[in-house]
C-alpha positions in Angstrom: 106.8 99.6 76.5 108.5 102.1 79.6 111.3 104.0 77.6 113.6 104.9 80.6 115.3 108.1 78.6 112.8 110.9 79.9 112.0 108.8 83.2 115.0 109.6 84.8 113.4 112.6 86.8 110.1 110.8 87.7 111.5 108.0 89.1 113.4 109.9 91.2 110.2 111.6 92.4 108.8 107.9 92.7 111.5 107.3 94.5 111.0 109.9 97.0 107.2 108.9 97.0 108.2 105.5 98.3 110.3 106.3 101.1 108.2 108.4 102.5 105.1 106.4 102.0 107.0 103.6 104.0 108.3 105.7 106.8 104.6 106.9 106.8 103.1 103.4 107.5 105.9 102.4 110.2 105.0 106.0 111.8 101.6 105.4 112.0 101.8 101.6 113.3 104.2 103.0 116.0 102.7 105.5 117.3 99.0 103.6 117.5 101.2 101.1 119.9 102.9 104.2 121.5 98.8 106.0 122.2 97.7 102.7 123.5 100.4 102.0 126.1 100.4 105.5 127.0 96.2 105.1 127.4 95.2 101.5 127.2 92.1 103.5 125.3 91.2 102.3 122.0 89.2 106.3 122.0 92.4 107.9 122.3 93.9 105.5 119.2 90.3 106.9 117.5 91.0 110.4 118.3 94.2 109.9 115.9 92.4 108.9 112.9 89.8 112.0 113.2 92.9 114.0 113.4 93.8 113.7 109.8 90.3 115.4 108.7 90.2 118.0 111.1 93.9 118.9 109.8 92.6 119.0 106.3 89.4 121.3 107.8 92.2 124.1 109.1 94.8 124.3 106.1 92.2 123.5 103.3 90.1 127.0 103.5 93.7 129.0 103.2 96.5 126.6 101.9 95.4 126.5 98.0 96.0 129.9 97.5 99.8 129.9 98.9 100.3 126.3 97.4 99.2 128.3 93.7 101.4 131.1 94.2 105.1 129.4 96.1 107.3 127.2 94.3 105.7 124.0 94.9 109.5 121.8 95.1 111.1 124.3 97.6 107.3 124.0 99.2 107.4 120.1 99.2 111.1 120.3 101.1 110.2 122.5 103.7 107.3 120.3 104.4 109.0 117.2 104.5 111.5 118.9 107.0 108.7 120.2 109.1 107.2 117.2 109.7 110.7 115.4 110.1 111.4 117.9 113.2 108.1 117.3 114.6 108.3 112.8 114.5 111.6 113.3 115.6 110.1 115.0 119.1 107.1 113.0 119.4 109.1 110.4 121.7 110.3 113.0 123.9 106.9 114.0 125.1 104.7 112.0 127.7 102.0 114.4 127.8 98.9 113.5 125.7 98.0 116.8 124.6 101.0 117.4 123.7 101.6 114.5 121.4 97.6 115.4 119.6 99.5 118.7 119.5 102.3 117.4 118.0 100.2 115.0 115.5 97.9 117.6 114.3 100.7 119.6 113.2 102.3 116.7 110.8 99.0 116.4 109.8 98.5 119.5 108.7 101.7 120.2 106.8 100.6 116.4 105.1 97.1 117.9 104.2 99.5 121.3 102.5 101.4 118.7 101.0 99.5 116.2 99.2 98.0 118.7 96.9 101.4 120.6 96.4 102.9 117.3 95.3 100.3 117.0 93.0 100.3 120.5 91.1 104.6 119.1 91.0 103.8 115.9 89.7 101.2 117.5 87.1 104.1 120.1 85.8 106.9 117.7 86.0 105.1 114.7 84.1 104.1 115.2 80.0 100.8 114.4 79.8 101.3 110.8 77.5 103.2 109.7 80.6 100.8 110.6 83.2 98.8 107.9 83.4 101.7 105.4 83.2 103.0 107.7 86.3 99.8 107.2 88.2 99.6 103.5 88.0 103.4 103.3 89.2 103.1 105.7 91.8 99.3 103.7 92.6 102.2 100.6 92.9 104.8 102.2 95.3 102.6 103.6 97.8 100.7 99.5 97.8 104.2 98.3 98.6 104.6 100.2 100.9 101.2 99.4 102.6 102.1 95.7 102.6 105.7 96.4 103.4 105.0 98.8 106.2 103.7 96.7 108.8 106.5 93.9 108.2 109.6 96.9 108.5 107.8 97.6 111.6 107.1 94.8 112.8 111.0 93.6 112.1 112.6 97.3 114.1 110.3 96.8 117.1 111.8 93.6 117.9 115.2 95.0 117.3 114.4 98.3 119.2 111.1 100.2 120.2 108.3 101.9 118.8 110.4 105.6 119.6 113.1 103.8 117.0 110.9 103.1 114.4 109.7 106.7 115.1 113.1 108.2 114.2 113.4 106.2 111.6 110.6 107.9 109.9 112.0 111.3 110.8 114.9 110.1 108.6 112.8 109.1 105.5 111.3 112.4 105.7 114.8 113.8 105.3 115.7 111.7 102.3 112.7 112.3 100.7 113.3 116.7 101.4 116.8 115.2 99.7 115.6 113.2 96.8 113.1 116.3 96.0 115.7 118.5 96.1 117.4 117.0 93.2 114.5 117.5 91.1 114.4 120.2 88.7 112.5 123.1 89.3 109.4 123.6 87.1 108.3 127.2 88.0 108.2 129.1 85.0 110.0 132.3 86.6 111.7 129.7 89.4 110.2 132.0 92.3 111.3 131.6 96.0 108.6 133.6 97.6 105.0 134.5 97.3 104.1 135.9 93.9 101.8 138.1 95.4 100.7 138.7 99.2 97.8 136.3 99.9 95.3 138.4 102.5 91.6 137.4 103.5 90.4 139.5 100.2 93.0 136.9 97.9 91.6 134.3 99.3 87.9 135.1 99.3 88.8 135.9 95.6 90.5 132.8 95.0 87.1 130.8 96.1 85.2 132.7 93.8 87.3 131.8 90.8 87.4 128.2 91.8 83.2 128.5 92.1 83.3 130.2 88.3 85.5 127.7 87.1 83.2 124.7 88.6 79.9 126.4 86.8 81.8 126.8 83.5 83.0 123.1 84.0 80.3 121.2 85.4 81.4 117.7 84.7 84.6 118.5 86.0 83.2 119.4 89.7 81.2 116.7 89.5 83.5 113.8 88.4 85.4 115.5 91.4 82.8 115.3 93.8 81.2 111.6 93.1 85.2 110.3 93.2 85.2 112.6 96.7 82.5 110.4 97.3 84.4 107.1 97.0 86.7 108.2 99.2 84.3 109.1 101.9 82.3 105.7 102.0 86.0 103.5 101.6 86.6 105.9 105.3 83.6 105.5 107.1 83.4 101.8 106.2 87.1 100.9 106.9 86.9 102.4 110.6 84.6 99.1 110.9 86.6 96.8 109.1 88.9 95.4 111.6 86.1 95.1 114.4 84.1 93.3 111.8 86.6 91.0 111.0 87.6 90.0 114.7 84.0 90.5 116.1 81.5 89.3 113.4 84.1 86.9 111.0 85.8 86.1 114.6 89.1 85.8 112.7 92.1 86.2 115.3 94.5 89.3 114.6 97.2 87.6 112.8 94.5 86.5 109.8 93.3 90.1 110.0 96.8 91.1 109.5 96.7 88.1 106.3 93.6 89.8 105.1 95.5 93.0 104.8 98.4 92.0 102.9 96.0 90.5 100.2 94.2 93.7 100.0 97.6 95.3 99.0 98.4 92.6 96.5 95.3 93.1 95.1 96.1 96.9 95.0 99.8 96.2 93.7 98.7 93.8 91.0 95.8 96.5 89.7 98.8 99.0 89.2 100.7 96.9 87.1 98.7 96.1 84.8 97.5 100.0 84.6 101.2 100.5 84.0 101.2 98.0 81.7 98.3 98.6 79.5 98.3 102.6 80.4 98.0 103.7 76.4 95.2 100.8 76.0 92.9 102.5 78.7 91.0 105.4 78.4 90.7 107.4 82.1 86.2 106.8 81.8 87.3 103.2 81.6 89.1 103.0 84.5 87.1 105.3 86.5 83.7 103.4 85.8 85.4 100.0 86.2 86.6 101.3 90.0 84.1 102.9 90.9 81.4 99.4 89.9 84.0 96.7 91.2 85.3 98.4 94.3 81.6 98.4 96.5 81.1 94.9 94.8 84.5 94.1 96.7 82.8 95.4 99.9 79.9 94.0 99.3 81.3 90.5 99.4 83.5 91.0 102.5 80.1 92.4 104.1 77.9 88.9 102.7 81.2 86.6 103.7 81.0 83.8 106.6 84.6 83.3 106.4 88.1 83.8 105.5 88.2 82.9 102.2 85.2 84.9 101.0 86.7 87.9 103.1 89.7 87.6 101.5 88.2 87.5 97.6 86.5 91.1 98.5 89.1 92.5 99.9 91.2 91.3 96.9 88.3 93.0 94.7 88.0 96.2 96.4 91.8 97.1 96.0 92.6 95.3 92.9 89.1 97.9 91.7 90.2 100.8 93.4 93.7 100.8 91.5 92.0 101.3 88.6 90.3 104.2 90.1 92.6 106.0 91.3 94.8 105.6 88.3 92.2 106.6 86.3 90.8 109.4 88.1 94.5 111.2 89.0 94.8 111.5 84.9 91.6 112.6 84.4 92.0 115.5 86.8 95.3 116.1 85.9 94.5 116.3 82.4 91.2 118.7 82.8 92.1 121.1 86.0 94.1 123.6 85.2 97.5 123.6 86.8 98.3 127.3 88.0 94.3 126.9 90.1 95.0 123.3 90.7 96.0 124.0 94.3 93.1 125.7 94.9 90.9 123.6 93.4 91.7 120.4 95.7 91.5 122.5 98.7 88.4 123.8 98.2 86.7 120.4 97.6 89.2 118.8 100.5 87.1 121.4 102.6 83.6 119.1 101.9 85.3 115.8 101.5 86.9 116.2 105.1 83.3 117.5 106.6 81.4 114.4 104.6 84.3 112.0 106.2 83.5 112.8 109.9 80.1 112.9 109.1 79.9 109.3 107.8 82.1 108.2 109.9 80.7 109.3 113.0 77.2 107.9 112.3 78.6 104.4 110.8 80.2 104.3 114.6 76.7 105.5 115.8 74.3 103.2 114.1 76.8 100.1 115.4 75.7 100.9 118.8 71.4 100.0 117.6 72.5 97.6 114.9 74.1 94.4 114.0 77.7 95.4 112.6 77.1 93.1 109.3 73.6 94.6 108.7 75.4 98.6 108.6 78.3 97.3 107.0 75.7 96.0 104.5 73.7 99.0 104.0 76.8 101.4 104.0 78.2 99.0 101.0 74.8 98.8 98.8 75.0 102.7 99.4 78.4 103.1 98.1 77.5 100.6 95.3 74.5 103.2 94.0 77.7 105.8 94.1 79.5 103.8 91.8 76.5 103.3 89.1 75.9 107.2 89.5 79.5 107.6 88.7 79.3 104.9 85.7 76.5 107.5 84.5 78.8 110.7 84.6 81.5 109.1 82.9 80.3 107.3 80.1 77.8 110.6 78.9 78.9 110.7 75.6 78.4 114.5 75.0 81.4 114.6 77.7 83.6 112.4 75.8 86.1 114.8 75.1 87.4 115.0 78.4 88.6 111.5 78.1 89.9 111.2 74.5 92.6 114.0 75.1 94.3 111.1 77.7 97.5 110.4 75.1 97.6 112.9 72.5 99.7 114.7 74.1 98.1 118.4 73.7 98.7 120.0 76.5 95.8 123.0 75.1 93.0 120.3 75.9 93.7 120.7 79.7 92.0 124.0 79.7 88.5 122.7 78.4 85.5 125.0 78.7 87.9 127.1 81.1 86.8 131.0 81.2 
């Protein structure tokens, strides 16, 4: 059972998770509505979506090594402030370039971010509670992919689009607030840079993150096969709503049906990972995600109509909560913290590449062959991802990388580390 003395602190941080999250999803609904009345050019919409990878491409290469060496809470504020200012101006501009401009910028301080918030989450949790952590905050941000589109949906018929802009602007701020009232968990409680990062630190910095990848193999590639996942669940999802309203010819309000089951399928994953968190090991949950979440796809692809769409889109998220549960532990658990920064840059650097990649030739290869018959091959590809991954994870000579998930010894995290 959750014993709320020692969760006080987390939840805050889930807390501050969740609003953001939700702002994020009435943001991005908003502004795809502002782009197209500006345009009336589904490209332009497109060009929005690429802009999150190109982001990650500039900040990944540099931002590790100041994200390992600043204090990652007053960090997380400043970039929740940042890209506060910048939503708040977006629906002052009328200018295109400007508002890419504008975009790309929240986008990068997101991709700085999301690793930040992870090396915080990785200090502030104890290791029994992690994967309990995981599963909740797997939960909040699914609520608030369901509950997104429905805020939004409610504020543009009181105001505009520009309101529900704002309003995300202000969840950014109580989310810089709610972080703020977490504790600090720098050792020393540093301000500034530990040491000046230059071209040499960082050059140096990739080299110890290449060392520490040799010396721990199944690490790297556990990292890079989940990397994987994420790549295929991008490139196939930028067809998923043209399949749906082209090849299922469902109208856009059952596409928008189809969605909310995918996030009850996601939110009913998480709680039972909450539930059952010191019942399942993090191979279990990683092999079970990364089988059952292509099968999901799989069945969308194969399905002739709603109710077969809507049982693999059920099974993809309800699978891919397990996943990512499992998988946040497991690298929590076996990356070291004070290069953990680092290390998710780095490898954001070839996820990012392999997204637009994929991406670009699933949108390619729709323009020579039927939709269903690429959705089809992308999802049997994906599939053989998920039995390679089943492979890594279940190699018993690596099985100690997955006992250590509740014994709460912190000294495992630094397996095979040099």
């Amino acid at each position: 059972m959750l014993k709320l003395s020692g969760w006080k602190n987390p939840i805050l941080l889930l807390l501050g998770i969740g609003v953001s999250n939700l702002g994020a999803w009435i943001y991005l609904i908003a502004l795809n509505l502002i782009i197209l009345e500006l345009t009336g050019s589904v490209l332009a919409v497109t060009v929005l979506y690429m802009l999150i990878p190109i982001a990650t491409l500039c900040t990944n290469f540099w931002s590790g090594s100041y994200i390992d060496r600043l204090n990652k809470r007053h960090l997380m504020i400043f970039l929740d402030l940042i890209r506060a200012l910048f939503i708040f101006l977006l629906p002052f501009m009328d200018s295109l370039i400007f508002i890419y401009l504008c975009v790309f910028i929240i986008k990068m301080a997101g991709s700085i971010f999301e690793p930040t918030s992870m090396v915080y989450m990785t200090k502030l949790i104890p290791k029994k509670n992690r994967q309990r952590f995981n599963a909740l905050r797997n939960f909040i941000n699914s609520s608030g992919f369901i509950l997104g589109p429905s805020i939004a949906g409610f504020l543009f018929m009181l105001g505009s689009p520009y309101f529900a802009i704002h309003l995300n602007s202000l969840a950014l701020c109580m989310s810089a607030i709610i972080i703020f009232l977490l504790p600090n968990v720098e050792s020393g409680g540093d301000t500034v840079l530990s040491e000046k990062v230059s071209m040499s630190v960082i050059k140096s910095d990739w080299r110890q993150i290449l060392r520490f990848s040799q010396s721990n193999k199944h690490i790297a590639v556990v990292y890079v096969l989940f990397s994987g996942i994420t790549v295929f669940m991008s490139a196939l999802d930028s067809l998923e709503a043209a399949f749906a309203t082209q090849v299922l010819s469902l109208s856009q309000s059952t596409y928008g049906f189809l969605v909310s089951i995918a996030g009850v399928g996601i939110i009913i994953g998480s709680i039972m990972n909450a539930l059952f968190a010191n019942r399942l090991k993090t191979n279990v949950l990683m092999g079970f995600g990364a089988l059952f979440t292509p099968i999901g796809y799989l069945i969308f692809a194969y399905s002739q109509n709603f109710t077969w769409a809507s049982i693999g889109f059920f099974t993809m998220t309800f699978a891919l909560s397990f996943a990512n549960t499992g998988f946040l532990t497991f690298y929590q658990n076996n990356v070291p913290v004070n290069i953990m920064g680092r290390f998710s840059s780095v490898f954001g650097i070839l996820e990012a590449v392999l997204i637009i990649i994929l991406t670009a030739t699933a949108g390619v290869l729709t323009e020579f062959f039927e939709m269903r018959f690429v959705y089809m091959m992308g999802s049997f590809a994906f599939l053989a991802l998920g039995f390679m991954m089943n492979l890594v994870v279940w190699d018993k000579s690596k099985k100690a990388y997955y006992d250590q998930v509740n014994n709460g010894d912190e000294k495992s995290q630094y397996i095979g580390y040099n």
